[in-house]
N, C-alpha and C positions, 0 to 999 in steps of 0.2 A: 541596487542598480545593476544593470546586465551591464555585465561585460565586451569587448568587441565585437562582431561578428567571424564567427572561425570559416573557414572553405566548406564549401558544400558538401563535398565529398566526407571531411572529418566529420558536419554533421549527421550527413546520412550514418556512415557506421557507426557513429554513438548511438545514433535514434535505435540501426539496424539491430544492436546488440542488448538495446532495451527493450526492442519488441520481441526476441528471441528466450531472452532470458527470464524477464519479468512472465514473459508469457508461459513458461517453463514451470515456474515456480509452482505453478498450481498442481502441476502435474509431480514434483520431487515432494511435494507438502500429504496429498493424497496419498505417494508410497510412504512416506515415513511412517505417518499415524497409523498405518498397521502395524507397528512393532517399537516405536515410543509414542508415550501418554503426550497430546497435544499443550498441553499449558508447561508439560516440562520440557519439552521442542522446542517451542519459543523464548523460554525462559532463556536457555542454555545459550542457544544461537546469537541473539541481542549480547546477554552477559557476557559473553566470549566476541562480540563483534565489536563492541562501543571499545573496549580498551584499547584494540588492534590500531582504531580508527583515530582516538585519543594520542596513543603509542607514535603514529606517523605522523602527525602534529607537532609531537615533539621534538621529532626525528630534524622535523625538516626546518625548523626553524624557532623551539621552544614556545616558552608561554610569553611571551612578552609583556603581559596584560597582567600577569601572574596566575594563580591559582583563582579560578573563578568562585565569585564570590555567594554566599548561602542562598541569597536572591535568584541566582542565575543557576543557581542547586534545584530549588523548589522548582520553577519553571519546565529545568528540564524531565523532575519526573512525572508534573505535569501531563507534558506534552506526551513523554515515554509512554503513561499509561494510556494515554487515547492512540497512540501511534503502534505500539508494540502487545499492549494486555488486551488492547481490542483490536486495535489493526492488526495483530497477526497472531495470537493466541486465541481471540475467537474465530478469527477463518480456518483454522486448523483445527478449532473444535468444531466445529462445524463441516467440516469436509471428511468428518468419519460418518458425516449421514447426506451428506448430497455430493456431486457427482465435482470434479474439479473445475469440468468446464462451465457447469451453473455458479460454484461460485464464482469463477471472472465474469461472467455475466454481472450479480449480483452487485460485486465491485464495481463494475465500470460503470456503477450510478453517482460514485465520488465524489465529479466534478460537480453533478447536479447537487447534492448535499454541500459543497465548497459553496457554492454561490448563492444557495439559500442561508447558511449561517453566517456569511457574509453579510450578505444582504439583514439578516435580523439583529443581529449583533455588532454590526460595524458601522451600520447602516448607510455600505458600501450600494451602489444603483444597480440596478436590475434590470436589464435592459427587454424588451418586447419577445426578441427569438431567444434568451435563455428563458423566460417563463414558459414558451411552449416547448423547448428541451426538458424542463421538469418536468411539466404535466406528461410528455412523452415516458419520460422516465418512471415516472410514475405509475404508468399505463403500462408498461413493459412487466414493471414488480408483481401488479395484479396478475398477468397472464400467467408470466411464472410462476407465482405462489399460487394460484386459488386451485390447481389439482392437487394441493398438500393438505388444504383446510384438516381432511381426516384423518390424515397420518399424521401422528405425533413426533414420529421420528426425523421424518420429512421438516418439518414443520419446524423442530426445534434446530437443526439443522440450516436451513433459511435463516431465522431471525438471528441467529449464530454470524452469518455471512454479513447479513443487515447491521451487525451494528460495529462491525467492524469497519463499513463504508462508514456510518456518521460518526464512527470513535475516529477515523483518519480523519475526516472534515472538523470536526471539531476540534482536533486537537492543531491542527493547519491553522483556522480559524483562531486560536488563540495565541498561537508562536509570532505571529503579525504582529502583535504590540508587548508580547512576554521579553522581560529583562533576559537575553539569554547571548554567550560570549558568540562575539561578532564574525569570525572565524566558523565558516558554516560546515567545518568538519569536523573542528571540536562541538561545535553543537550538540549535531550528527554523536557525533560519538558517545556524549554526556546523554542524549533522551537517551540512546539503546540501551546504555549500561543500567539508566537510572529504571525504563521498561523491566527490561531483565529481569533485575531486581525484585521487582513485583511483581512481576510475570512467574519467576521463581517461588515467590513467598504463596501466591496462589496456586501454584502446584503441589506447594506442600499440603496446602489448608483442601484441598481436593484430593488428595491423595495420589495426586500423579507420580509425586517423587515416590513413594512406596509399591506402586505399580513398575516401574521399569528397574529391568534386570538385563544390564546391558549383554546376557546371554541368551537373552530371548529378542535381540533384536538381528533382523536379518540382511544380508551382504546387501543389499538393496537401498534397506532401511540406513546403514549408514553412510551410501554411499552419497543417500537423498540427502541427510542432513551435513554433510562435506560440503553437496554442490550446494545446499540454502546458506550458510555457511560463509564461503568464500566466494563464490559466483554471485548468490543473489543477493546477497547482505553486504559483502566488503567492496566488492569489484562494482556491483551495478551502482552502488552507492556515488563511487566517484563518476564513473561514469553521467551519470544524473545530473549532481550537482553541475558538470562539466558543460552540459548541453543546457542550465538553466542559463548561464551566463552569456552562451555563445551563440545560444538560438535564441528565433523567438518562441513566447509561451506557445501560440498557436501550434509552431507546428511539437514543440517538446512534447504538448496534451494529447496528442495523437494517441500517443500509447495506449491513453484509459478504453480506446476502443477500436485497438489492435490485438493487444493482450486475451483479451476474452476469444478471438477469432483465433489464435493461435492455441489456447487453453484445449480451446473446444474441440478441434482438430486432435491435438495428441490424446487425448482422454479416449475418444474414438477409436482411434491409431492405435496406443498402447495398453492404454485398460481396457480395452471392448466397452467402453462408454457408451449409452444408451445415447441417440439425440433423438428429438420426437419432434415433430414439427410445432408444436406447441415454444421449446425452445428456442428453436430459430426463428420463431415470430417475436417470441420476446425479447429475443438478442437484438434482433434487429431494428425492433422499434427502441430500445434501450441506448442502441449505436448514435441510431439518428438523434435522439436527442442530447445525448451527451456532445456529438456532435456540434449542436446551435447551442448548447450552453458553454463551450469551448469557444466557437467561433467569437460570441457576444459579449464574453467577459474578457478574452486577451486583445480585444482594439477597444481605445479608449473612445468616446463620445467624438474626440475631434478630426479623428481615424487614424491618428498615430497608436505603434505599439506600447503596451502598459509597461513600466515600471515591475520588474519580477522578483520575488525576493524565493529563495530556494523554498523555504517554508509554503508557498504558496500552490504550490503542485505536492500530492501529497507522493512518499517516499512508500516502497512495498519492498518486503523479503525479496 
Protein backbone atom coordinates (compact mmCIF):
# COMPACT_ATOMS: atom_id res chain seq x y z
CA UNK A 1 0.00 0.00 0.00
CA UNK A 2 1.57 3.59 -0.73
CA UNK A 3 1.70 5.53 1.80
CA UNK A 4 0.39 9.32 2.29
CA UNK A 5 1.13 11.70 -0.34
CA UNK A 6 4.29 13.93 0.82
CA UNK A 7 4.65 17.89 -0.76
CA UNK A 8 5.41 18.42 -4.08
CA UNK A 9 8.39 19.97 -3.42
CA UNK A 10 9.85 16.86 -1.18
CA UNK A 11 8.76 14.87 -4.11
CA UNK A 12 10.35 16.69 -6.66
CA UNK A 13 13.83 16.47 -4.86
CA UNK A 14 13.64 12.85 -4.10
CA UNK A 15 12.55 12.32 -7.80
CA UNK A 16 15.51 15.24 -8.53
CA UNK A 17 18.22 13.32 -6.85
CA UNK A 18 17.24 9.93 -8.45
CA UNK A 19 17.48 11.19 -11.65
CA UNK A 20 20.83 12.74 -10.97
CA UNK A 21 22.40 9.97 -9.23
CA UNK A 22 20.92 6.79 -10.77
CA UNK A 23 21.68 8.56 -13.76
CA UNK A 24 25.36 8.98 -12.70
CA UNK A 25 25.90 5.51 -11.94
CA UNK A 26 26.48 4.50 -15.33
CA UNK A 27 28.97 6.97 -15.70
CA UNK A 28 31.09 5.85 -11.87
CA UNK A 29 30.36 1.94 -13.03
CA UNK A 30 32.22 2.76 -16.73
CA UNK A 31 35.30 4.37 -14.47
CA UNK A 32 35.65 1.83 -12.09
CA UNK A 33 35.85 -1.40 -14.53
CA UNK A 34 38.94 0.09 -15.81
CA UNK A 35 40.90 -0.78 -12.70
CA UNK A 36 38.54 -3.39 -10.78
CA UNK A 37 37.17 -6.79 -12.41
CA UNK A 38 33.30 -6.18 -12.77
CA UNK A 39 31.71 -9.17 -11.04
CA UNK A 40 34.17 -8.27 -8.03
CA UNK A 41 32.69 -4.60 -8.11
CA UNK A 42 29.36 -5.74 -7.51
CA UNK A 43 30.04 -8.44 -5.46
CA UNK A 44 31.76 -6.23 -2.94
CA UNK A 45 29.33 -3.11 -3.22
CA UNK A 46 26.01 -5.28 -2.45
CA UNK A 47 28.03 -7.32 0.29
CA UNK A 48 29.08 -4.27 2.02
CA UNK A 49 25.75 -2.35 1.28
CA UNK A 50 22.86 -5.05 2.52
CA UNK A 51 24.51 -5.09 6.15
CA UNK A 52 24.68 -1.25 6.29
CA UNK A 53 21.05 -1.35 5.38
CA UNK A 54 20.23 -4.44 7.57
CA UNK A 55 22.47 -2.56 10.42
CA UNK A 56 20.00 0.70 10.36
CA UNK A 57 16.89 -1.57 10.66
CA UNK A 58 18.14 -2.51 13.61
CA UNK A 59 19.35 0.56 14.67
CA UNK A 60 16.07 2.00 14.44
CA UNK A 61 13.76 -0.08 15.92
CA UNK A 62 15.22 -3.94 16.00
CA UNK A 63 13.82 -7.16 14.50
CA UNK A 64 10.48 -7.33 15.91
CA UNK A 65 9.55 -10.16 13.81
CA UNK A 66 12.84 -11.72 14.87
CA UNK A 67 15.29 -13.18 12.72
CA UNK A 68 13.87 -13.86 9.41
CA UNK A 69 12.98 -17.11 8.75
CA UNK A 70 14.95 -19.87 5.89
CA UNK A 71 11.82 -19.24 3.66
CA UNK A 72 12.42 -15.55 3.63
CA UNK A 73 16.47 -16.48 3.36
CA UNK A 74 15.90 -18.41 -0.08
CA UNK A 75 13.71 -15.67 -1.49
CA UNK A 76 15.90 -13.21 -0.86
CA UNK A 77 18.88 -14.75 -2.78
CA UNK A 78 16.40 -15.40 -5.13
CA UNK A 79 15.62 -12.09 -5.93
CA UNK A 80 19.49 -11.03 -5.04
CA UNK A 81 20.70 -12.98 -8.00
CA UNK A 82 18.35 -11.49 -10.65
CA UNK A 83 18.60 -8.07 -8.91
CA UNK A 84 22.29 -7.83 -8.15
CA UNK A 85 24.40 -10.98 -10.23
CA UNK A 86 22.41 -9.66 -13.27
CA UNK A 87 21.04 -6.35 -12.53
CA UNK A 88 24.31 -5.04 -11.70
CA UNK A 89 27.20 -7.37 -12.21
CA UNK A 90 26.20 -7.99 -15.74
CA UNK A 91 25.81 -4.23 -16.51
CA UNK A 92 29.26 -3.67 -15.42
CA UNK A 93 30.43 -6.49 -17.28
CA UNK A 94 29.13 -5.42 -20.02
CA UNK A 95 29.99 -1.75 -19.90
CA UNK A 96 33.84 -2.69 -20.28
CA UNK A 97 32.64 -3.20 -24.02
CA UNK A 98 29.86 -0.62 -24.67
CA UNK A 99 29.70 2.92 -24.00
CA UNK A 100 27.69 3.82 -20.43
CA UNK A 101 25.26 5.98 -21.99
CA UNK A 102 24.06 2.80 -24.48
CA UNK A 103 23.77 0.88 -21.59
CA UNK A 104 21.00 3.16 -19.80
CA UNK A 105 19.59 3.12 -22.92
CA UNK A 106 19.47 -0.53 -22.93
CA UNK A 107 18.02 -0.60 -19.30
CA UNK A 108 15.40 1.87 -19.58
CA UNK A 109 13.59 -1.23 -21.38
CA UNK A 110 12.87 -2.52 -17.79
CA UNK A 111 9.59 -1.42 -17.31
CA UNK A 112 8.68 -2.98 -20.78
CA UNK A 113 10.29 -6.35 -19.66
CA UNK A 114 8.11 -5.69 -15.89
CA UNK A 115 4.90 -5.67 -17.64
CA UNK A 116 5.66 -8.49 -20.03
CA UNK A 117 6.66 -10.93 -17.08
CA UNK A 118 3.81 -9.73 -15.36
CA UNK A 119 1.66 -10.08 -17.78
CA UNK A 120 2.91 -13.92 -18.38
CA UNK A 121 3.49 -14.98 -15.21
CA UNK A 122 1.08 -13.22 -12.96
CA UNK A 123 -1.32 -13.05 -15.57
CA UNK A 124 -1.58 -9.42 -14.41
CA UNK A 125 -3.59 -7.28 -17.94
CA UNK A 126 -1.95 -5.64 -20.33
CA UNK A 127 -3.45 -3.03 -21.40
CA UNK A 128 -3.65 -1.60 -25.52
CA UNK A 129 -0.70 1.39 -25.11
CA UNK A 130 1.75 -0.86 -23.04
CA UNK A 131 1.83 -3.29 -25.95
CA UNK A 132 2.77 -0.62 -28.24
CA UNK A 133 5.39 0.66 -25.64
CA UNK A 134 6.95 -2.86 -26.01
CA UNK A 135 6.77 -3.32 -29.55
CA UNK A 136 8.35 0.28 -29.43
CA UNK A 137 10.89 -0.98 -27.15
CA UNK A 138 11.57 -3.58 -29.01
CA UNK A 139 12.16 -1.61 -32.09
CA UNK A 140 14.40 0.68 -30.32
CA UNK A 141 16.77 -2.77 -29.19
CA UNK A 142 16.85 -3.70 -32.95
CA UNK A 143 18.21 -0.17 -34.07
CA UNK A 144 20.74 -0.21 -31.31
CA UNK A 145 21.96 -3.68 -31.66
CA UNK A 146 21.90 -4.54 -35.44
CA UNK A 147 25.26 -2.26 -36.09
CA UNK A 148 26.87 -4.89 -33.52
CA UNK A 149 25.61 -8.22 -35.32
CA UNK A 150 29.72 -8.40 -36.44
CA UNK A 151 31.48 -7.22 -33.61
CA UNK A 152 31.76 -9.61 -31.01
CA UNK A 153 32.79 -7.60 -28.61
CA UNK A 154 29.97 -5.11 -29.16
CA UNK A 155 27.69 -7.71 -29.20
CA UNK A 156 28.61 -9.68 -26.12
CA UNK A 157 28.59 -6.49 -24.43
CA UNK A 158 24.73 -5.65 -25.27
CA UNK A 159 23.35 -9.08 -24.45
CA UNK A 160 25.57 -8.35 -21.07
CA UNK A 161 23.27 -4.94 -20.64
CA UNK A 162 20.13 -7.11 -21.90
CA UNK A 163 19.82 -9.43 -19.35
CA UNK A 164 20.53 -7.47 -16.63
CA UNK A 165 17.06 -5.35 -17.75
CA UNK A 166 15.16 -8.96 -17.70
CA UNK A 167 17.41 -10.34 -14.64
CA UNK A 168 15.83 -6.80 -12.78
CA UNK A 169 12.18 -7.72 -14.31
CA UNK A 170 12.27 -10.82 -13.42
CA UNK A 171 13.47 -10.82 -10.33
CA UNK A 172 10.62 -7.73 -9.55
CA UNK A 173 8.34 -10.03 -10.95
CA UNK A 174 8.90 -12.67 -8.55
CA UNK A 175 9.41 -10.45 -5.07
CA UNK A 176 5.38 -9.84 -5.70
CA UNK A 177 4.38 -13.00 -4.12
CA UNK A 178 8.11 -14.27 -2.55
CA UNK A 179 7.79 -14.92 1.37
CA UNK A 180 10.22 -12.00 2.04
CA UNK A 181 10.20 -9.77 5.75
CA UNK A 182 7.73 -7.03 5.47
CA UNK A 183 10.03 -4.20 6.26
CA UNK A 184 11.08 -3.13 2.69
CA UNK A 185 14.55 -2.19 4.08
CA UNK A 186 15.39 -5.29 5.60
CA UNK A 187 14.29 -6.82 2.52
CA UNK A 188 16.49 -4.40 0.58
CA UNK A 189 19.17 -5.29 2.60
CA UNK A 190 18.69 -9.24 2.81
CA UNK A 191 18.54 -9.42 -1.43
CA UNK A 192 22.06 -7.24 -1.61
CA UNK A 193 23.84 -9.05 0.94
CA UNK A 194 22.23 -12.46 -0.20
CA UNK A 195 23.31 -10.90 -4.32
CA UNK A 196 26.61 -10.15 -3.08
CA UNK A 197 27.24 -13.12 -1.97
CA UNK A 198 26.90 -14.69 -5.36
CA UNK A 199 27.98 -12.05 -7.03
CA UNK A 200 31.10 -12.75 -5.02
CA UNK A 201 31.31 -16.50 -5.33
CA UNK A 202 31.21 -15.75 -9.30
CA UNK A 203 34.01 -13.54 -9.19
CA UNK A 204 35.81 -16.12 -7.72
CA UNK A 205 34.73 -18.95 -10.30
CA UNK A 206 35.85 -16.15 -13.09
CA UNK A 207 38.63 -15.24 -11.62
CA UNK A 208 38.02 -11.68 -10.89
CA UNK A 209 38.91 -12.04 -7.39
CA UNK A 210 42.60 -13.04 -8.71
CA UNK A 211 42.54 -10.28 -11.17
CA UNK A 212 42.32 -7.25 -8.66
CA UNK A 213 45.34 -5.92 -6.97
CA UNK A 214 43.95 -3.11 -5.03
CA UNK A 215 47.29 -1.30 -6.18
CA UNK A 216 46.60 -1.29 -9.54
CA UNK A 217 43.33 0.38 -9.09
CA UNK A 218 43.31 4.04 -9.77
CA UNK A 219 42.32 7.46 -7.56
CA UNK A 220 39.25 7.45 -9.80
CA UNK A 221 38.65 3.99 -9.71
CA UNK A 222 37.96 4.06 -6.08
CA UNK A 223 36.52 7.10 -5.85
CA UNK A 224 33.82 5.42 -8.48
CA UNK A 225 33.19 2.62 -6.27
CA UNK A 226 32.86 5.01 -2.75
CA UNK A 227 30.24 7.03 -4.76
CA UNK A 228 28.35 3.46 -6.12
CA UNK A 229 28.75 2.48 -2.68
CA UNK A 230 27.27 5.03 -0.52
CA UNK A 231 25.50 7.44 -3.01
CA UNK A 232 24.12 4.99 -5.47
CA UNK A 233 23.47 1.72 -3.31
CA UNK A 234 22.77 3.02 0.37
CA UNK A 235 21.54 6.62 -0.11
CA UNK A 236 19.57 6.30 -3.47
CA UNK A 237 18.10 3.09 -1.91
CA UNK A 238 16.19 5.09 0.68
CA UNK A 239 15.57 7.62 -1.18
CA UNK A 240 13.62 5.18 -3.60
CA UNK A 241 11.84 3.45 -1.36
CA UNK A 242 10.81 6.97 0.14
CA UNK A 243 9.16 8.26 -3.02
CA UNK A 244 7.43 4.62 -3.68
CA UNK A 245 5.18 5.34 -0.86
CA UNK A 246 4.81 9.09 -1.31
CA UNK A 247 4.39 9.34 -4.94
CA UNK A 248 2.56 7.95 -7.38
CA UNK A 249 4.08 4.96 -9.48
CA UNK A 250 3.64 7.25 -12.53
CA UNK A 251 5.49 9.85 -11.81
CA UNK A 252 8.46 7.60 -9.44
CA UNK A 253 8.82 5.53 -13.24
CA UNK A 254 9.82 8.61 -14.84
CA UNK A 255 13.28 7.91 -13.89
CA UNK A 256 13.65 4.69 -16.27
CA UNK A 257 13.64 7.20 -18.96
CA UNK A 258 15.41 10.16 -17.40
CA UNK A 259 18.43 8.23 -16.34
CA UNK A 260 19.51 7.09 -19.90
CA UNK A 261 19.10 11.02 -20.91
CA UNK A 262 21.31 11.95 -18.27
CA UNK A 263 23.72 8.75 -18.73
CA UNK A 264 24.09 9.85 -22.30
CA UNK A 265 24.97 13.39 -21.72
CA UNK A 266 27.88 12.88 -19.07
CA UNK A 267 29.48 9.91 -21.13
CA UNK A 268 29.74 12.56 -23.81
CA UNK A 269 30.75 15.29 -21.42
CA UNK A 270 33.27 13.19 -19.46
CA UNK A 271 34.56 10.24 -21.35
CA UNK A 272 34.37 11.77 -24.96
CA UNK A 273 31.48 9.19 -25.56
CA UNK A 274 30.69 8.60 -29.05
CA UNK A 275 26.70 9.44 -29.73
CA UNK A 276 25.86 8.72 -33.46
CA UNK A 277 22.62 9.45 -34.43
CA UNK A 278 21.63 5.84 -34.73
CA UNK A 279 21.53 6.07 -30.80
CA UNK A 280 19.52 8.82 -30.33
CA UNK A 281 17.01 7.21 -32.61
CA UNK A 282 17.08 4.44 -30.62
CA UNK A 283 17.03 6.19 -27.24
CA UNK A 284 14.34 7.92 -28.22
CA UNK A 285 12.04 5.47 -29.74
CA UNK A 286 12.99 3.30 -26.35
CA UNK A 287 11.85 6.57 -24.21
CA UNK A 288 8.61 6.81 -25.84
CA UNK A 289 7.67 3.42 -25.28
CA UNK A 290 8.73 2.91 -21.95
CA UNK A 291 6.85 5.89 -21.59
CA UNK A 292 3.11 4.14 -22.60
CA UNK A 293 4.26 1.20 -20.86
CA UNK A 294 4.62 3.36 -17.57
CA UNK A 295 1.80 5.40 -18.35
CA UNK A 296 -0.72 2.09 -18.93
CA UNK A 297 0.43 0.01 -16.10
CA UNK A 298 0.33 2.64 -13.07
CA UNK A 299 -3.68 3.70 -13.59
CA UNK A 300 -5.67 0.95 -13.02
CA UNK A 301 -8.65 0.05 -15.65
CA UNK A 302 -11.16 2.14 -13.39
CA UNK A 303 -8.50 5.21 -13.67
CA UNK A 304 -7.68 5.20 -10.05
CA UNK A 305 -3.75 4.94 -8.98
CA UNK A 306 -2.39 1.12 -8.61
CA UNK A 307 -1.63 -0.14 -5.47
CA UNK A 308 2.55 -0.03 -5.39
CA UNK A 309 4.51 -2.28 -3.63
CA UNK A 310 8.53 -1.15 -3.61
CA UNK A 311 9.37 -4.41 -5.28
CA UNK A 312 7.39 -3.42 -8.09
CA UNK A 313 9.68 -0.56 -9.80
CA UNK A 314 12.89 -2.27 -10.12
CA UNK A 315 15.89 -0.93 -7.63
CA UNK A 316 19.61 0.05 -9.70
CA UNK A 317 23.23 0.72 -8.14
Amino acid sequence: MTGPRASGLKVAAALGSIYIVWGTTYLAIRVAVETIPPFFLAGMIFTLAGPVLVGIVVARGGLPDGIPPLRQWISAVIVGIGMVTFGNGALMWGEQYVSSGVAAIVVATVPGWLALFARLFLDESLRWPALIGLGLGFAGLVILVAPSAGRVGDLAGLTAVLLTATGWAAASVYSKRAPLPANPFLSAGLQMFCGGVVTLALAVATGDVGRFHPGHVSPQGWLAFLYLLLVGAIFALGIFQWLVRNAPLSVVGTYAYVNPIVAVALGALLLGERITARTLIAGAVIVVGVALVLAAQAISPAGEEAPVRPEQVPEQV
